[in-house]
N, CA, C and O atoms as a DFTB+ gen file, in Angstrom:
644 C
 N C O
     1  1     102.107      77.566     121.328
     2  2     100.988      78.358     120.865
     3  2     101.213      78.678     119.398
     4  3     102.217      79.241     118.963
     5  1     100.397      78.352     118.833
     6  2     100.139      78.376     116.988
     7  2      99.101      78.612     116.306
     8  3      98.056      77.961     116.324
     9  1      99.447      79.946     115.415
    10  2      97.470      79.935     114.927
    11  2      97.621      78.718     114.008
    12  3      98.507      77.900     113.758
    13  1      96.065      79.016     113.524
    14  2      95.444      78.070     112.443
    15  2      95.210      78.463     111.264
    16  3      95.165      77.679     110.316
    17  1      95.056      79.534     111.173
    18  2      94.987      80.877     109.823
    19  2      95.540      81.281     109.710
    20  3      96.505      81.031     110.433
    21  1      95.714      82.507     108.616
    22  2      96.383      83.507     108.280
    23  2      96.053      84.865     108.658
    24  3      94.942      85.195     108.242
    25  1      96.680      85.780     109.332
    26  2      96.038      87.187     109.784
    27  2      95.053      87.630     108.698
    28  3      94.835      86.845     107.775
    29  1      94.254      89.177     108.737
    30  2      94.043      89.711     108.046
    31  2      95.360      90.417     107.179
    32  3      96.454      90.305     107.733
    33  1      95.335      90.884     106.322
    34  2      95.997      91.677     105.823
    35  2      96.098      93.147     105.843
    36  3      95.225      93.925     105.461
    37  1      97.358      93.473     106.372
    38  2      97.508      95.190     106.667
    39  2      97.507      95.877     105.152
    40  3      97.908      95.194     104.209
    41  1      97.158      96.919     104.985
    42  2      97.173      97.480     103.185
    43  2      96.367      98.587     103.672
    44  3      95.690      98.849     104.667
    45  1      96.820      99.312     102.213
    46  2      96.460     100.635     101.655
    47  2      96.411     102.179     103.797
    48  3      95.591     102.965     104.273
    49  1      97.525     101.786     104.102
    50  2      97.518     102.533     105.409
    51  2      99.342     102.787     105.364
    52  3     100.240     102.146     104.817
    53  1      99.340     104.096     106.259
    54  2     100.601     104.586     106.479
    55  2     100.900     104.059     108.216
    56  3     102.060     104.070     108.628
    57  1      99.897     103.672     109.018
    58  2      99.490     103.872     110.483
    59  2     100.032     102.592     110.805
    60  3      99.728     101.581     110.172
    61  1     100.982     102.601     111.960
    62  2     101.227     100.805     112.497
    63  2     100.284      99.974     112.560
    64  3      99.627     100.445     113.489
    65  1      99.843      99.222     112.284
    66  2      98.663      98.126     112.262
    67  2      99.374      96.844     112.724
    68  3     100.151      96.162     112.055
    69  1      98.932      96.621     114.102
    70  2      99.112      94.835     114.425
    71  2      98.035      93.833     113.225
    72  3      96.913      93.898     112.722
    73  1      99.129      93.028     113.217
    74  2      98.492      91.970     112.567
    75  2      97.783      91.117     113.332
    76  3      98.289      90.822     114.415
    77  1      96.542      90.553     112.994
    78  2      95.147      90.302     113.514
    79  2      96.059      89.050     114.347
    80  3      96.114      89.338     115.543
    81  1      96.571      88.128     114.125
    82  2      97.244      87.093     115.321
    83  2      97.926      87.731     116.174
    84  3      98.755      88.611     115.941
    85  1      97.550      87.243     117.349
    86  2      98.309      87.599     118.633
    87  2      98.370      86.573     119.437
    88  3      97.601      85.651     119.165
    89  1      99.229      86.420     120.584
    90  2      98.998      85.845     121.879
    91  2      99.009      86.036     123.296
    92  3      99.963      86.461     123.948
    93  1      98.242      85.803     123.594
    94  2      98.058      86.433     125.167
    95  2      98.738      85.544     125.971
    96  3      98.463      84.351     126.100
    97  1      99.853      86.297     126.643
    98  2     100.661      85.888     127.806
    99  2     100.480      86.241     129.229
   100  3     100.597      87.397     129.636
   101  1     100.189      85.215     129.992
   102  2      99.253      85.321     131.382
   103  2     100.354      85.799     131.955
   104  3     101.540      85.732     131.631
   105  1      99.570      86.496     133.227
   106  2     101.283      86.509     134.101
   107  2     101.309      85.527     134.889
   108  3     101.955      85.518     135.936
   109  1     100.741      84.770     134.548
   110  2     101.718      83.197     135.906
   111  2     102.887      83.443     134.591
   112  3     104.058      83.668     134.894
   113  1     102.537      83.391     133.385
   114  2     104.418      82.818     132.753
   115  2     105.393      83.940     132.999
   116  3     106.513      83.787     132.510
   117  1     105.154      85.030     133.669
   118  2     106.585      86.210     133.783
   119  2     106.849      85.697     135.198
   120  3     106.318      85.749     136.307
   121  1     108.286      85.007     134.420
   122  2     109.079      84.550     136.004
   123  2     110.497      84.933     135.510
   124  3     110.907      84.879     134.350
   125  1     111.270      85.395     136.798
   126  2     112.662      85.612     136.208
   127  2     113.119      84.678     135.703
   128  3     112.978      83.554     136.186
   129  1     113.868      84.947     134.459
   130  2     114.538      83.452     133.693
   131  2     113.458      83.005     132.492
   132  3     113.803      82.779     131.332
   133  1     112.389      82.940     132.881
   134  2     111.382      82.626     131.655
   135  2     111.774      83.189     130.128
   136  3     112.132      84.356     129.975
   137  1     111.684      82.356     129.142
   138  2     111.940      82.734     127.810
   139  2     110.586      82.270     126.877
   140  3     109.969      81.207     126.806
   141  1     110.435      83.542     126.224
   142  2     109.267      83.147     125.334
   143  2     110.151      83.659     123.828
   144  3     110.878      84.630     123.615
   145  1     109.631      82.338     122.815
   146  2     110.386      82.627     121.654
   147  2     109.383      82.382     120.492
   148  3     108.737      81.379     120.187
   149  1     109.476      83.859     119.836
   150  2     108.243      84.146     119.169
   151  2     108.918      83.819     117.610
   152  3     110.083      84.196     117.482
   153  1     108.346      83.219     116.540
   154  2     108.765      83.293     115.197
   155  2     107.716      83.210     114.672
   156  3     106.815      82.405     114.907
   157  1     107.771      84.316     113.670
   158  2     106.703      84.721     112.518
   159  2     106.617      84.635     111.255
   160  3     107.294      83.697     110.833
   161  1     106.123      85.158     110.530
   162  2     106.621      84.791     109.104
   163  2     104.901      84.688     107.551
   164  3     103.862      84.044     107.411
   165  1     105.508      85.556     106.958
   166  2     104.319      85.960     106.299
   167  2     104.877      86.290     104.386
   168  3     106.003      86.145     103.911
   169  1     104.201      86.534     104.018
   170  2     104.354      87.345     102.975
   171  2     103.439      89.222     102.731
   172  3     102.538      89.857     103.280
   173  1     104.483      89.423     101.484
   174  2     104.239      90.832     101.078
   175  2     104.216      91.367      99.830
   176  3     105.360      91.720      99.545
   177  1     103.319      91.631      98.804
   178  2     102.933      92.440      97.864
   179  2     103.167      93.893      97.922
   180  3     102.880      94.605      98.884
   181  1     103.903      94.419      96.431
   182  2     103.917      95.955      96.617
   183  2     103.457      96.272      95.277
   184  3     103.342      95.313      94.514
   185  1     103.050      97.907      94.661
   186  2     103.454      98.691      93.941
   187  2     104.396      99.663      94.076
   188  3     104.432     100.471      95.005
   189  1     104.930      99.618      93.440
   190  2     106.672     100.847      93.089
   191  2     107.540     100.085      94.136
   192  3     107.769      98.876      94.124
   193  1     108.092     101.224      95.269
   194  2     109.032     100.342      96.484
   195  2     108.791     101.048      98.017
   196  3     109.711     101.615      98.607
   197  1     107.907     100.971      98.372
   198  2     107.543     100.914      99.804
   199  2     108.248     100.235     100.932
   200  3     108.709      99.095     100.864
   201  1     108.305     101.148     102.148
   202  2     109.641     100.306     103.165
   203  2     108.229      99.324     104.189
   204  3     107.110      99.737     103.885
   205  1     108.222      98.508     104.955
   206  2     108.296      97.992     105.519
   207  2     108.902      97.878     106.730
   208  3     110.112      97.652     106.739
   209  1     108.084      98.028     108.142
   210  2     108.963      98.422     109.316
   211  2     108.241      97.548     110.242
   212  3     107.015      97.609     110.158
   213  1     108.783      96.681     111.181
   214  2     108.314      95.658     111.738
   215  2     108.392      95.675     113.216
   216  3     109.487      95.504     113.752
   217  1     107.475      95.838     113.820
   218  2     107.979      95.493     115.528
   219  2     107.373      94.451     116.198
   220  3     106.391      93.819     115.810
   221  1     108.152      94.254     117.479
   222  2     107.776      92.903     118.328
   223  2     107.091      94.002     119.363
   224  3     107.470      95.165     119.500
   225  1     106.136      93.446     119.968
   226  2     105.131      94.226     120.772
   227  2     104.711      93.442     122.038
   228  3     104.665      92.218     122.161
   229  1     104.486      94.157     122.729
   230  2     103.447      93.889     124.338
   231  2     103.004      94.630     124.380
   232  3     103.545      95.666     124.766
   233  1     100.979      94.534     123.787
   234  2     100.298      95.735     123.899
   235  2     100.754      96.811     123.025
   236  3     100.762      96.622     121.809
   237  1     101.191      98.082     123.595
   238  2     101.829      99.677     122.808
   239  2     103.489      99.766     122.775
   240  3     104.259     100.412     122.064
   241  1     103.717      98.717     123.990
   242  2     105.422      98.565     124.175
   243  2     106.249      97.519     123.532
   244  3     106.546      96.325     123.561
   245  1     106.489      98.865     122.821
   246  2     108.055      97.903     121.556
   247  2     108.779      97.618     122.054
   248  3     109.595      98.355     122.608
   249  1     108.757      95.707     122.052
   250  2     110.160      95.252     122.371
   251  2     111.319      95.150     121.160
   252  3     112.310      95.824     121.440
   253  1     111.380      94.649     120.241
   254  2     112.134      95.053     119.096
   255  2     111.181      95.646     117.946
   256  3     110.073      95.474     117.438
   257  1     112.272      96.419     117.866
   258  2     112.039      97.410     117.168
   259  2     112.726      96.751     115.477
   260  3     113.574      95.864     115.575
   261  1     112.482      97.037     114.597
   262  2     113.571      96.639     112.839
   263  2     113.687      97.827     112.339
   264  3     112.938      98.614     112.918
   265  1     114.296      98.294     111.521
   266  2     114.811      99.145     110.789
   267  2     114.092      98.879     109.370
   268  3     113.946      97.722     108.977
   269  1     113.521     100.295     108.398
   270  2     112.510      99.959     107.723
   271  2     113.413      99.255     106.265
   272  3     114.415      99.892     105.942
   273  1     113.235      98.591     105.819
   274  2     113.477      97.274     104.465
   275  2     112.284      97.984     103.730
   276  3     111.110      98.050     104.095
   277  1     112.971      98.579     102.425
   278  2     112.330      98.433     101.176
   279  2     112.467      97.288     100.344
   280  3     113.426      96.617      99.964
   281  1     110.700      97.241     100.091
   282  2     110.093      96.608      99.274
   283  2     110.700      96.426      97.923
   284  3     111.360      97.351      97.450
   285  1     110.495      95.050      97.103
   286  2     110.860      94.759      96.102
   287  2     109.467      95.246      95.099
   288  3     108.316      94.844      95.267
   289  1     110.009      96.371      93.862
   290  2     109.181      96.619      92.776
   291  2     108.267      95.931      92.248
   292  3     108.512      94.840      91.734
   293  1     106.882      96.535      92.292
   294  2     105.648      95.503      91.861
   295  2     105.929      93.938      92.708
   296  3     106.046      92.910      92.042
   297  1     105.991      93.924      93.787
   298  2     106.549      92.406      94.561
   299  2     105.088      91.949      94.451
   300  3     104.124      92.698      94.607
   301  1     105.015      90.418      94.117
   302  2     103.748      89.758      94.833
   303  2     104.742      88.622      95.573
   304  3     105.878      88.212      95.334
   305  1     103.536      88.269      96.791
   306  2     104.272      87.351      97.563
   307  2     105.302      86.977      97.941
   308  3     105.682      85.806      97.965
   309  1     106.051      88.197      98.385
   310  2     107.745      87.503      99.071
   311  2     107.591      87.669     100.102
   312  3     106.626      88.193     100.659
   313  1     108.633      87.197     100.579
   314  2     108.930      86.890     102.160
   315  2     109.324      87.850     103.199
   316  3     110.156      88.710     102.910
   317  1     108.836      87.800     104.335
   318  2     109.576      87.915     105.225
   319  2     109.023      87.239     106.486
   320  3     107.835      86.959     106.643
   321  1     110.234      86.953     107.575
   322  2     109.950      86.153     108.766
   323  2     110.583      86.916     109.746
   324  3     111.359      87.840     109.502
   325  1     110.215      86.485     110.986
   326  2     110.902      87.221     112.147
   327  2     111.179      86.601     113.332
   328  3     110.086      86.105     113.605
   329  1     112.052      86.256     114.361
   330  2     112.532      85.797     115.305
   331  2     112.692      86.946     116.282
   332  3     113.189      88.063     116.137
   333  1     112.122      86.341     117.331
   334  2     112.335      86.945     118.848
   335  2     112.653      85.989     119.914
   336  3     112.192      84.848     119.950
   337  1     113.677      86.624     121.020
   338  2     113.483      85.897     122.179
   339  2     113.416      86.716     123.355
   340  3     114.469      87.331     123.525
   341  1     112.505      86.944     124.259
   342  2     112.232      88.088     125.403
   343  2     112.257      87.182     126.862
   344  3     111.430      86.426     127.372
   345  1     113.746      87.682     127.311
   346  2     113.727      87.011     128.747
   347  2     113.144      87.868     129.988
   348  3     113.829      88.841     130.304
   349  1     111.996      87.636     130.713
   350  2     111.552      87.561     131.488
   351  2     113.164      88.281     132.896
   352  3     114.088      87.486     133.066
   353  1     113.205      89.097     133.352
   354  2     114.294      89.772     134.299
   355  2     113.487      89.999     135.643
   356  3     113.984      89.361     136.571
   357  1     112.799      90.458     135.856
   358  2     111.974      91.031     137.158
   359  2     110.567      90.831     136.610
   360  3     110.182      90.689     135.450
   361  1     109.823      90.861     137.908
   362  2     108.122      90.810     137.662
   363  2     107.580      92.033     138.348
   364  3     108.382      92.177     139.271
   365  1     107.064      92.596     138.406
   366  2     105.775      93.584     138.979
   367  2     105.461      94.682     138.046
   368  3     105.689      94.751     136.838
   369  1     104.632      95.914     139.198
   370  2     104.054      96.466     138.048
   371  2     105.231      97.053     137.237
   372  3     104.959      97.443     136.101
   373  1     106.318      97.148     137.610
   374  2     107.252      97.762     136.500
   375  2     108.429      96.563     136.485
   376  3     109.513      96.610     137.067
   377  1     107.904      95.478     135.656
   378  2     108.749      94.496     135.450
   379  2     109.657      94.836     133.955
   380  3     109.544      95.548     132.957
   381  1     110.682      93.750     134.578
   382  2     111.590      94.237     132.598
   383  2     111.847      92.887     132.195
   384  3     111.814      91.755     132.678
   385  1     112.130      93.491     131.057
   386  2     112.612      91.846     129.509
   387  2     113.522      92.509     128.957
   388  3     113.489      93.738     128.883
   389  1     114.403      91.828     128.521
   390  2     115.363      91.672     127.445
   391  2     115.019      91.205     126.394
   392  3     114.845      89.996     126.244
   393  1     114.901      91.841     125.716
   394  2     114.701      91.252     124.002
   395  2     115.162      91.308     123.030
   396  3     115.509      92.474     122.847
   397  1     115.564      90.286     121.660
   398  2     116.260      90.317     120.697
   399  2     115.733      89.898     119.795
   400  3     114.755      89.182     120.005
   401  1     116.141      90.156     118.454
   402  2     115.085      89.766     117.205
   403  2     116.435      89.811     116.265
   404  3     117.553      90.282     116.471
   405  1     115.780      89.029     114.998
   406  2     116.555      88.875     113.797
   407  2     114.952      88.665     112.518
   408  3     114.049      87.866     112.271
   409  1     115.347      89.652     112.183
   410  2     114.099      89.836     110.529
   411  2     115.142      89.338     109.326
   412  3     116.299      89.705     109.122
   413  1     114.487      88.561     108.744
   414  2     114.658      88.053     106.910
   415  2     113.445      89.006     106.451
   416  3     112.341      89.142     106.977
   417  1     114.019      89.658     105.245
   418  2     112.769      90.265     104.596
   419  2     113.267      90.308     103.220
   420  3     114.258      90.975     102.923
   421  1     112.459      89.459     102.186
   422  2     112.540      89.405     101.103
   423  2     112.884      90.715     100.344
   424  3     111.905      91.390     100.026
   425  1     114.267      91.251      99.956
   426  2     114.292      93.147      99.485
   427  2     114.872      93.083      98.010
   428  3     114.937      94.114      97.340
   429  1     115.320      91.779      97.481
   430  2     115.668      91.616      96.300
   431  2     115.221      90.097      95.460
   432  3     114.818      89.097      96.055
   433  1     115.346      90.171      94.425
   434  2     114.403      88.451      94.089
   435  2     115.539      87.530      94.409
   436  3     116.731      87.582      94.107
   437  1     114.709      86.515      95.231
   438  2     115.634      85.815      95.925
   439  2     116.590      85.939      97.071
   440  3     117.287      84.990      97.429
   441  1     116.620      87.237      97.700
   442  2     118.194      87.551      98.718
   443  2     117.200      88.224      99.635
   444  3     116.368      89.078      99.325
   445  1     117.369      87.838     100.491
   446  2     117.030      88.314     102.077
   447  2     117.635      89.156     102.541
   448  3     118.784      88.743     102.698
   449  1     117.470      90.743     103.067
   450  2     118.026      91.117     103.958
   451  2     117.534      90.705     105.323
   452  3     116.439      90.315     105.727
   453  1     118.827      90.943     105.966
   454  2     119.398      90.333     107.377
   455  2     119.449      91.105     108.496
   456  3     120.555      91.638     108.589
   457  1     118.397      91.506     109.761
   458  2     118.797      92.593     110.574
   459  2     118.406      91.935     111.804
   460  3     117.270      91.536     112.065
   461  1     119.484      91.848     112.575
   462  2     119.831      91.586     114.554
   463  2     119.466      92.739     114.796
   464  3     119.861      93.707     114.148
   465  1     118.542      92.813     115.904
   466  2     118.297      93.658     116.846
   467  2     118.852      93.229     118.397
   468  3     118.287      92.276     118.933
   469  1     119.695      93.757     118.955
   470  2     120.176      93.170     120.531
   471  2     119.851      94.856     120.972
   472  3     120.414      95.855     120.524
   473  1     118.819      94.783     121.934
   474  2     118.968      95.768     122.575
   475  2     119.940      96.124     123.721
   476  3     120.495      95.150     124.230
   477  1     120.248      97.333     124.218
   478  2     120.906      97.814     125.064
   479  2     120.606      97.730     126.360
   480  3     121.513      98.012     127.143
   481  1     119.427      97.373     126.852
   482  2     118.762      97.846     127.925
   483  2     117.628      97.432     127.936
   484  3     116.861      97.585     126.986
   485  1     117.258      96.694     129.267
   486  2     116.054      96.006     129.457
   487  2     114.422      97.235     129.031
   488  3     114.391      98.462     129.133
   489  1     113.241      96.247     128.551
   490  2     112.139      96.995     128.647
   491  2     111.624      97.247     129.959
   492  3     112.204      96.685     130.888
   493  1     110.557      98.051     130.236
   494  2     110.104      98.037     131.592
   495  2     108.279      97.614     130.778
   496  3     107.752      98.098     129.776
   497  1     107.823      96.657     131.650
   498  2     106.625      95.808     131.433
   499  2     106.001      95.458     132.237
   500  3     106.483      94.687     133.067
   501  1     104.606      95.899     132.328
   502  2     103.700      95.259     133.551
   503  2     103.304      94.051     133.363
   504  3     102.643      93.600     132.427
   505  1     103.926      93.281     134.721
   506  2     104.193      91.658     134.619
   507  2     102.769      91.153     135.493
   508  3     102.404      89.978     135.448
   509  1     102.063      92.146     136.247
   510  2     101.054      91.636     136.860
   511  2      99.613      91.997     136.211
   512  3      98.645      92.395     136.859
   513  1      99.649      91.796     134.895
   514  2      98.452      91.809     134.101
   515  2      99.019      91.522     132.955
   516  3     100.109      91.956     132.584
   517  1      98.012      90.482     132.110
   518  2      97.952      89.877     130.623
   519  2      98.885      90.866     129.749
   520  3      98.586      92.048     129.575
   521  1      99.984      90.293     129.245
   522  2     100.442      91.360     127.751
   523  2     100.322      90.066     126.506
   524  3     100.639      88.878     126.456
   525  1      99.670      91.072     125.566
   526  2      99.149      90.807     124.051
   527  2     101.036      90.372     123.349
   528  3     101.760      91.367     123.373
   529  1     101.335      89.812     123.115
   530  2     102.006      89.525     122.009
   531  2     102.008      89.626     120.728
   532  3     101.358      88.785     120.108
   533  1     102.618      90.509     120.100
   534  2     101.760      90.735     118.410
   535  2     103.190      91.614     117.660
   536  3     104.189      92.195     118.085
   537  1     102.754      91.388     116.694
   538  2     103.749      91.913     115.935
   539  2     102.728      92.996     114.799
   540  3     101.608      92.759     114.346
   541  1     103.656      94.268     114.577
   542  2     102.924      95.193     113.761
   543  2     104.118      95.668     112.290
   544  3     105.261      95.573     111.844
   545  1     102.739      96.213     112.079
   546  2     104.087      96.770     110.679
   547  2     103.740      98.051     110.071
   548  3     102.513      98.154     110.043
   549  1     104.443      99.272     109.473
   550  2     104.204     100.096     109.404
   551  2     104.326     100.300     107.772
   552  3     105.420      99.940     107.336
   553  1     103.500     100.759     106.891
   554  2     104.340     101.132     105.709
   555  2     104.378     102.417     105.162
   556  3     103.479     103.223     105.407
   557  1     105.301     102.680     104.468
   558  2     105.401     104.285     104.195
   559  2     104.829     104.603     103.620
   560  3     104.578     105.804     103.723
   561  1     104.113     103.779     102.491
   562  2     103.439     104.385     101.328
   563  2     101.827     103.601     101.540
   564  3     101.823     102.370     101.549
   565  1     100.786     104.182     101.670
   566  2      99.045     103.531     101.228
   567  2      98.730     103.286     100.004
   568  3      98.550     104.119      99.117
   569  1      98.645     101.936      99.916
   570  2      98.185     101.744      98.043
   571  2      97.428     100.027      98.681
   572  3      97.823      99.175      99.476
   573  1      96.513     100.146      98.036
   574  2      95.663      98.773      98.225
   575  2      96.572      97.471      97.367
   576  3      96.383      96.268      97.185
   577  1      97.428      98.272      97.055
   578  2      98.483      96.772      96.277
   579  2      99.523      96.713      97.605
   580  3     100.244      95.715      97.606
   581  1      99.651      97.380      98.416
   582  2     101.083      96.832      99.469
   583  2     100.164      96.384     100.627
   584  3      99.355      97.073     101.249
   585  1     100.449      95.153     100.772
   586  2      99.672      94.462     101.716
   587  2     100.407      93.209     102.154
   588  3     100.823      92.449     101.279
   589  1     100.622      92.899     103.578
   590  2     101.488      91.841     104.090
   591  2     100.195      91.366     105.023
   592  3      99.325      91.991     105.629
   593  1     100.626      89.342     104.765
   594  2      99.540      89.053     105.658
   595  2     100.692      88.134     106.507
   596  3     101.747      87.876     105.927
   597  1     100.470      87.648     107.884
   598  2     100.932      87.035     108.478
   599  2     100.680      85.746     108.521
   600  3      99.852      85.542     109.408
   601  1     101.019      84.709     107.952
   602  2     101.008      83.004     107.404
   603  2     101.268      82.484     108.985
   604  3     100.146      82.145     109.362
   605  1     102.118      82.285     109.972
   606  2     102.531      81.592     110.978
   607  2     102.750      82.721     111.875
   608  3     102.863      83.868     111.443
   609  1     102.813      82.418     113.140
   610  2     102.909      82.417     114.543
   611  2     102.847      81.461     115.573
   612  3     101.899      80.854     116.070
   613  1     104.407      81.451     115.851
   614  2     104.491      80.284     116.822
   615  2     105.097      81.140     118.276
   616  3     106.053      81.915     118.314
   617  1     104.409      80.811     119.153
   618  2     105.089      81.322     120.858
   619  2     105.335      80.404     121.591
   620  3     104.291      79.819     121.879
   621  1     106.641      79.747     122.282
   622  2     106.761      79.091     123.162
   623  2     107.293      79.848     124.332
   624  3     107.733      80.974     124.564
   625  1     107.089      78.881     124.880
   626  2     107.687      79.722     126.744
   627  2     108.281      78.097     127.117
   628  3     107.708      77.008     127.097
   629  1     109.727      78.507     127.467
   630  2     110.321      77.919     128.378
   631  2     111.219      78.575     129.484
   632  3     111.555      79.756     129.564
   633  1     111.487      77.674     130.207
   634  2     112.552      78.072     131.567
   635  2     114.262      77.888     131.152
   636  3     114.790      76.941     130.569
   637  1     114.879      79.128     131.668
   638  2     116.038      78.978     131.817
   639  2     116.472      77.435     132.231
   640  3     115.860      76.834     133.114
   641  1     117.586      76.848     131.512
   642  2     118.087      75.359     131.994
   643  2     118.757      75.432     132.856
   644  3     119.232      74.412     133.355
């Protein structure tokens, strides 16, 4: 699963805003063992240095969570990308996933910071109705110059080997 566009662009807001790509994951695919592996990847414009805070989502429920990355001064167009993988553990209405992420986020010209997320402890997720896949982002500061749009989204689902 792959868009074809580029999201809208989140800007001039303090409020989590999903970015306009998503994917809808049926529940025939939540099977124990199932792996869906999400990678994203966009750019970001600032004025002054605004943080940037990124989550992996189902619906309202954060599966990874990032730690907020300040923005590079007056930035146009740098990077950042994001990796997830959410294994599928139990199904029903209070099913769980395991999930892990690793963010690149452009925080100096040229140098990526680097942040693993391994959670501790499975999510709890309702496996017997559709969850949205989406990634959001929060920023600290509202200025119609800090604006990140989302370039790619890719979701695969495979089975444990």
């Amino acid at each position: 699963l792959a868009n074809i566009a580029d999201s809208s662009a989140i800007s001039n807001t303090t409020t989590e805003t999903n970015f306009s790509i998503n994917r809808t994951i049926s529940i025939t695919m939540f099977q124990p063992g199932r792996i869906i592996r999400l990678k994203v990847g966009g750019v970001y414009s600032t004025t002054s240095t605004p943080t940037l805070t990124f989550r992996v989502r189902f619906g309202t429920t954060n599966l990874v969570v990032f730690g907020a990355k300040t923005g590079i001064n007056n930035a146009s167009n740098q990077s950042w990308a994001a990796i997830a993988e959410i294994i599928c553990r139990t199904t029903g209405s209070s099913g769980t996933v395991m999930a892990q992420g690793t963010l690149f986020c452009n925080t100096a010209s040229a140098v990526d910071t680097v942040e693993t997320v391994v959670n501790n402890a499975a999510t709890t997720v309702d496996t017997t109705v559709n969850q949205t896949l989406q990634v959001s982002l929060v920023w600290s500061a509202a200025s119609t110059s800090n604006t990140a749009t989302m370039k790619n989204l890719i979701a695969e689902i495979s089975d444990y080997p």
